[in-house]
C-alpha positions as CSV (number, residue, x, y, z in Angstrom):
1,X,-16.1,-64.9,-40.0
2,X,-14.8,-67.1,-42.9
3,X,-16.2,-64.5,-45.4
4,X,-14.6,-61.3,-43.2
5,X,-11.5,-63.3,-43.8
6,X,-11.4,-63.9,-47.3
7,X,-12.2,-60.6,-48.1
8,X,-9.8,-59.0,-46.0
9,X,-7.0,-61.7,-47.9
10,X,-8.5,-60.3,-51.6
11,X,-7.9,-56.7,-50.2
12,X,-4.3,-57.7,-49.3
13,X,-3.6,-59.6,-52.7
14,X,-5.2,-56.7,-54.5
15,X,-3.1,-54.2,-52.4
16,X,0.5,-56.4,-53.2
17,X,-0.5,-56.4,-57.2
18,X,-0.7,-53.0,-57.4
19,X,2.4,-52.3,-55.2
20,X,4.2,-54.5,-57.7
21,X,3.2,-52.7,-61.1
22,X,4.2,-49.1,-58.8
23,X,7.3,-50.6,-57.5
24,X,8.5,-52.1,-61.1
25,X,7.8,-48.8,-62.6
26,X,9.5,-46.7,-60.3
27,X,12.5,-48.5,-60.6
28,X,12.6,-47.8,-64.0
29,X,12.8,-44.3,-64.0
30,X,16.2,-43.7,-62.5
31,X,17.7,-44.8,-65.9
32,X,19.5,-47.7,-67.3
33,X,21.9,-49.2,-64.8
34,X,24.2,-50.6,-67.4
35,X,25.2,-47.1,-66.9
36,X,26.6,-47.1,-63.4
37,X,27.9,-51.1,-63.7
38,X,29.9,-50.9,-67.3
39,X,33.4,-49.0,-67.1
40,X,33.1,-45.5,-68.9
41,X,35.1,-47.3,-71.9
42,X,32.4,-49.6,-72.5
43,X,32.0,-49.7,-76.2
44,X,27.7,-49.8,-77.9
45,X,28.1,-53.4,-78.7
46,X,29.0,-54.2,-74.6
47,X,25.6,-52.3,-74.2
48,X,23.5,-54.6,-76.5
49,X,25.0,-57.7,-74.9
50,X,24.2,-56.6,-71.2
51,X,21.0,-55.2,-72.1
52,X,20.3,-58.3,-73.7
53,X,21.8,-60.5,-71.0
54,X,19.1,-58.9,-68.0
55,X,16.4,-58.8,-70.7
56,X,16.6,-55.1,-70.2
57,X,15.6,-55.0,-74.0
58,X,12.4,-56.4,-73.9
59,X,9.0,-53.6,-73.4
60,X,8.4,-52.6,-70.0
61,X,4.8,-55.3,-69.3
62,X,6.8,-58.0,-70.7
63,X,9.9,-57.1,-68.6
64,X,7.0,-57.0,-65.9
65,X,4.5,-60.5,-66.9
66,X,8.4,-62.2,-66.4
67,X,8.5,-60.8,-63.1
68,X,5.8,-61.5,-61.7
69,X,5.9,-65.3,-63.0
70,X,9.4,-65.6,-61.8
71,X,8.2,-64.4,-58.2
72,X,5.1,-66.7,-58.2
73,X,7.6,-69.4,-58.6
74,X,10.0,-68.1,-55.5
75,X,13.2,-66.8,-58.0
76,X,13.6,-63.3,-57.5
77,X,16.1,-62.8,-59.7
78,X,19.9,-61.9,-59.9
79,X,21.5,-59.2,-58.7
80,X,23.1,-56.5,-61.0
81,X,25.2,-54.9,-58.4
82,X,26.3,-58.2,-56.8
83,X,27.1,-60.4,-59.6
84,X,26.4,-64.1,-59.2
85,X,24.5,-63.8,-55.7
86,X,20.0,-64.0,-55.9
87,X,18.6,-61.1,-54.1
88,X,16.4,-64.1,-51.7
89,X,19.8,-64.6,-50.2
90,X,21.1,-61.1,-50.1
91,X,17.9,-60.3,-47.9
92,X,17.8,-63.6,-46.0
93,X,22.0,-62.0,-45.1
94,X,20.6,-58.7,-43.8
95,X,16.8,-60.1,-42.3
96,X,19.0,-60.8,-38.7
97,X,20.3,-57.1,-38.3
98,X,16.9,-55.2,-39.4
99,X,14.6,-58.0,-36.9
100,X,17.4,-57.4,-34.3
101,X,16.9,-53.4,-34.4
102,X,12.9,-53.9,-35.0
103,X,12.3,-55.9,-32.2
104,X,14.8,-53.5,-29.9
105,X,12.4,-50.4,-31.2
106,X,9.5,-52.7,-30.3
107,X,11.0,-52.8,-27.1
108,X,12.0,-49.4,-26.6
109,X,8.6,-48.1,-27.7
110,X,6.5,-50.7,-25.0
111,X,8.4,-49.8,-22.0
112,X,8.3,-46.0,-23.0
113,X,5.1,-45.9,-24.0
114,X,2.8,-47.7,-21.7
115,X,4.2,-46.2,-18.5
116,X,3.9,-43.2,-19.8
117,X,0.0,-43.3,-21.0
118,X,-0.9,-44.3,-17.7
119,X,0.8,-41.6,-15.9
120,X,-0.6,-38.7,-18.0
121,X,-3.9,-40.3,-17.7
122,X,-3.8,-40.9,-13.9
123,X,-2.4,-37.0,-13.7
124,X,-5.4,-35.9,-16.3
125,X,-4.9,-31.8,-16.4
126,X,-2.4,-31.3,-14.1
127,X,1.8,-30.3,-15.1
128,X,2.6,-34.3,-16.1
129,X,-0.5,-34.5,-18.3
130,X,0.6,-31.6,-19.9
131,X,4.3,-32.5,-20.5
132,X,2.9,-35.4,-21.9
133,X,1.4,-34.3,-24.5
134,X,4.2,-31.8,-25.7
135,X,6.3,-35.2,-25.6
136,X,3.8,-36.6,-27.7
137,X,3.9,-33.4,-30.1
138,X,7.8,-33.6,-30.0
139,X,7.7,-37.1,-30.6
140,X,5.1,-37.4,-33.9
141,X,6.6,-33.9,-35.2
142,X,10.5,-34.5,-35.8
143,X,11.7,-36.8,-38.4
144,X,13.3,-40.0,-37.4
145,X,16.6,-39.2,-39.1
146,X,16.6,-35.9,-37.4
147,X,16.4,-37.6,-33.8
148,X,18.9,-39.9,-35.2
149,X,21.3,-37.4,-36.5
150,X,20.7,-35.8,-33.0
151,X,21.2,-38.6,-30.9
152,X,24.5,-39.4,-32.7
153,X,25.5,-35.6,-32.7
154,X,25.3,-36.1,-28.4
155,X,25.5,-39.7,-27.7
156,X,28.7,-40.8,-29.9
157,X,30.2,-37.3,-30.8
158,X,30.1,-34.9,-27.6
159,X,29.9,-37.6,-25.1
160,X,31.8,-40.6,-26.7
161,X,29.4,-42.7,-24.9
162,X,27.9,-44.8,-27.5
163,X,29.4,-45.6,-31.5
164,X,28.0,-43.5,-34.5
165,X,27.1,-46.3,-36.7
166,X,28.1,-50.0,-37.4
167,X,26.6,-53.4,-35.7
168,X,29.7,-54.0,-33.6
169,X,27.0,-55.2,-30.3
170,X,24.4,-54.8,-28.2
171,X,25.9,-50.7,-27.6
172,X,25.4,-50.2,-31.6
173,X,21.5,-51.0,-31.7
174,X,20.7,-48.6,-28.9
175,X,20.8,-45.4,-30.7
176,X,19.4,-46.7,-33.7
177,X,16.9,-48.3,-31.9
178,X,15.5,-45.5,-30.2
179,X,15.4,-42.9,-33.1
180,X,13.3,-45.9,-34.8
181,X,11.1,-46.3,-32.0
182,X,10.4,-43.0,-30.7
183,X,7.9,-42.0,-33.1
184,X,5.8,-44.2,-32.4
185,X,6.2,-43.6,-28.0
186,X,4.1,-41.1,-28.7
187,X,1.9,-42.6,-30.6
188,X,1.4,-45.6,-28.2
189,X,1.6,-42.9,-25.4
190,X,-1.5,-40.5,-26.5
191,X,-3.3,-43.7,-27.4
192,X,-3.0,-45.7,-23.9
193,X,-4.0,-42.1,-22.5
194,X,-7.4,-42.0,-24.1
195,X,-8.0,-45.7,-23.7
196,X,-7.0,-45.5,-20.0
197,X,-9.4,-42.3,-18.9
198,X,-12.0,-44.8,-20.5
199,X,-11.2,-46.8,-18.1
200,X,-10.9,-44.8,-15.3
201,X,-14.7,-43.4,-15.4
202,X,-16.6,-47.1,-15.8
203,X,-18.5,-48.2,-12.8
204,X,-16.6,-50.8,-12.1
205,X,-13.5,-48.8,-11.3
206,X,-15.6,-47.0,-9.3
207,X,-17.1,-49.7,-7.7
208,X,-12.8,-50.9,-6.5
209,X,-12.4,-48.0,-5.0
210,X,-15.2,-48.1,-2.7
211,X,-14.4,-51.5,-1.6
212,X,-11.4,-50.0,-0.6
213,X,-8.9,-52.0,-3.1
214,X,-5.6,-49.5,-3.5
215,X,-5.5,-47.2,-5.9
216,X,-2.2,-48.7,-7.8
217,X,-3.4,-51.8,-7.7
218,X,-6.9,-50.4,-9.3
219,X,-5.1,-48.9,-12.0
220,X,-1.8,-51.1,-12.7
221,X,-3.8,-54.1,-12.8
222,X,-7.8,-53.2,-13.4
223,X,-7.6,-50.4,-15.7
224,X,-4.5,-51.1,-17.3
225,X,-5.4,-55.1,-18.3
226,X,-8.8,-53.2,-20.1
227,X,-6.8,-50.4,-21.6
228,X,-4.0,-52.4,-23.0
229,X,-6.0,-53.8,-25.8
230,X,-6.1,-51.2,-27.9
231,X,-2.6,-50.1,-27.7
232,X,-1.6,-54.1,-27.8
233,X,-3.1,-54.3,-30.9
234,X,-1.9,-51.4,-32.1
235,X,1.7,-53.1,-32.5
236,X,0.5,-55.4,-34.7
237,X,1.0,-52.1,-37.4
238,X,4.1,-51.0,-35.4
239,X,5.8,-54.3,-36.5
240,X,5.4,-53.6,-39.7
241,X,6.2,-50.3,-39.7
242,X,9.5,-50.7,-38.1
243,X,10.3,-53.0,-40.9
244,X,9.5,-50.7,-43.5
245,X,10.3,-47.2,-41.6
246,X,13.9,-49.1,-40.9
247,X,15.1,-47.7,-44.4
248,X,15.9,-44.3,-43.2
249,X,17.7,-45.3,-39.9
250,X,19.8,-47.7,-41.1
251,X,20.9,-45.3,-43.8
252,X,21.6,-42.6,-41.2
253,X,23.6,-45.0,-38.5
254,X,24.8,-47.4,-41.4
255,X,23.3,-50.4,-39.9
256,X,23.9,-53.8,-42.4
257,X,20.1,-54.5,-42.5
258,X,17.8,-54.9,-45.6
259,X,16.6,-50.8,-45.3
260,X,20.5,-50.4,-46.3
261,X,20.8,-52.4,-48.9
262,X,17.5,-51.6,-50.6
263,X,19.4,-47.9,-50.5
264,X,22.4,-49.5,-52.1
265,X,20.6,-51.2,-54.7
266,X,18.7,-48.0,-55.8
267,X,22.2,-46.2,-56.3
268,X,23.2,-48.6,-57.9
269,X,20.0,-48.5,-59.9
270,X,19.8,-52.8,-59.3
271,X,16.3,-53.3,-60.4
272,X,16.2,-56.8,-59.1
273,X,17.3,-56.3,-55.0
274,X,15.0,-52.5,-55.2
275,X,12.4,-54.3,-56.5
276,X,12.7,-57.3,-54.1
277,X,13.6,-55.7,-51.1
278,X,10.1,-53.7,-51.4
279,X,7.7,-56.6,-52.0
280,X,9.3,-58.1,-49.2
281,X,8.6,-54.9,-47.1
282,X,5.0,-55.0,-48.6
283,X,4.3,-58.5,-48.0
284,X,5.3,-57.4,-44.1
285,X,3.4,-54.5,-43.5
286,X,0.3,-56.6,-45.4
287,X,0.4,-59.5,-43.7
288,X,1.1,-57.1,-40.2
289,X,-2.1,-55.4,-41.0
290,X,-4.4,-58.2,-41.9
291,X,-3.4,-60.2,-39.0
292,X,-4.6,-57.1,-36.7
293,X,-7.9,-56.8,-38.9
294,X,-8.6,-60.7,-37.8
295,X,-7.8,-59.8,-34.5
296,X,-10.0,-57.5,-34.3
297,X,-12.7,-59.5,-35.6
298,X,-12.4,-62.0,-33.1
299,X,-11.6,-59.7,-30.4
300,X,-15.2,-57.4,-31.2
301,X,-18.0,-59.3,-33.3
302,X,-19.3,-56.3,-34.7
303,X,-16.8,-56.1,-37.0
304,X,-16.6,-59.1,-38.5
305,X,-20.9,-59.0,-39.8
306,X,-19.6,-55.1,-40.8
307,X,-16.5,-56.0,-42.4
């Protein structure tokens, strides 16, 4: 088990080292950004100095070796766009609004989802079972922004019901919270439906119904306890794709999270917050992902002598 561990932890060291020399070039490529933050009357001398001053001068691996010692020792750097402020604060300002709509999706996707598998599994080949899985089609086919521009486009602009964008309350998480989370209903959906028809065939469902035990109580509590593991685990990766899939929506709703103001940073081409903003996303979806690996280990010991 120790040794299923440590190479599963290499993998993920491996994986943010390489995400690091992608992500540091990338940001590159949109240009200089003493283009965007000196005024047009800047003179070639006012280049030199700021160049010089964010040690924008220097070639690109050495530019790189002083990130990547500066981040081993927890500085992240300055930002370019927001003079005076480190980019660990600027994200520590907007972690509370992206966990808020995360955790909402997570939310939105469980008590969706779940029900839903068990339904269409219970009603295997008949009209539910196949609604289901043209929700499920619907759902893994359309783009979240698309469901988000949607939703707003009904919600906040026909019907006046709900607000278009902004974290004013609990109202202005709902929308973005279910465009976020509605991908992965179906997901979650189609994969408690296979788990659950699993279920349904072993013996010792079977074996529940003879004894005469009701048939909710068979499947809310037998089959679904057994099926659930799968799907449970499964939002170990949801986590950490909400965290990172949260870019789009909060750009599309103009939610004040960190997906917004890695967008911001990019425009503004600030090296510094893109760069940080999108380790910190990787270090997420990483660590999401190798805590579900260990779980799995524990949870099935075949994996951990085939790991």
């Amino acid at each position: 088990m120790q040794r299923y561990i440590v190479v599963r932890l290499f993998h993920a060291l491996l994986a943010l080292f390489a995400m690091s020399i992608i992500v540091f070039s990338l940001a590159r490529i949109s240009g200089n950004p003493m283009d965007v933050l000196l005024p047009e009357d800047a003179t070639e001398q006012d280049f030199i100095i700021a160049t010089e001053q964010w040690g924008l001068d220097k070639p690109l691996h050495i530019q790189y070796l002083v990130y990547v010692g500066n981040v081993l020792r927890g500085d992240f750097g300055t930002s370019i766009k927001w003079p005076g402020r480190s980019t660990r604060d600027l994200i520590l300002a907007r972690l509370p609004a992206t966990l808020e709509l995360s955790a909402l999706a997570l939310v939105v996707a469980g008590l969706l989802a779940l029900p839903l598998g068990v339904l269409v599994a219970v009603k295997k080949d008949t009209g539910i079972d196949y609604a289901g899985k043209v929700v499920a089609l619907l759902g893994q086919a359309a783009p979240s922004f698309w469901v988000g521009i949607v939703l707003i486009w009904i919600f906040a602009v026909t019907l006046e019901w709900l607000p278009a964008s902004g974290r004013e309350g609990l109202t202005s998480l709902i929308l973005p919270a279910f465009a976020l989370g509605w991908f992965q209903v179906a997901a979650v959906m189609r994969l408690t439906r296979s788990s659950m028809l699993e279920v349904l065939d072993s013996e010792y469902v079977k074996l529940a119904r003879i004894k005469g035990i009701p048939n909710w109580k068979v499947i809310w509590k037998h089959c679904l306890r057994n099926a659930a593991i799968a799907p449970l685990t499964y939002f170990g990766f949801i986590l950490g794709g909400f965290l990172t899939g949260s870019v789009v929506i909060e750009t599309v709703f103009a939610w004040p999270g960190v997906g917004l103001l890695a967008i911001d940073a990019l425009r503004a081409r600030d090296f510094q917050v893109v760069q940080s903003v999108v380790l910190f996303f990787g270090v997420v979806y990483i660590a999401s992902n190798l805590l579900v690996d260990i779980l799995y280990a524990y949870l099935d010991p075949r994996i951990r002598y085939t790991g």
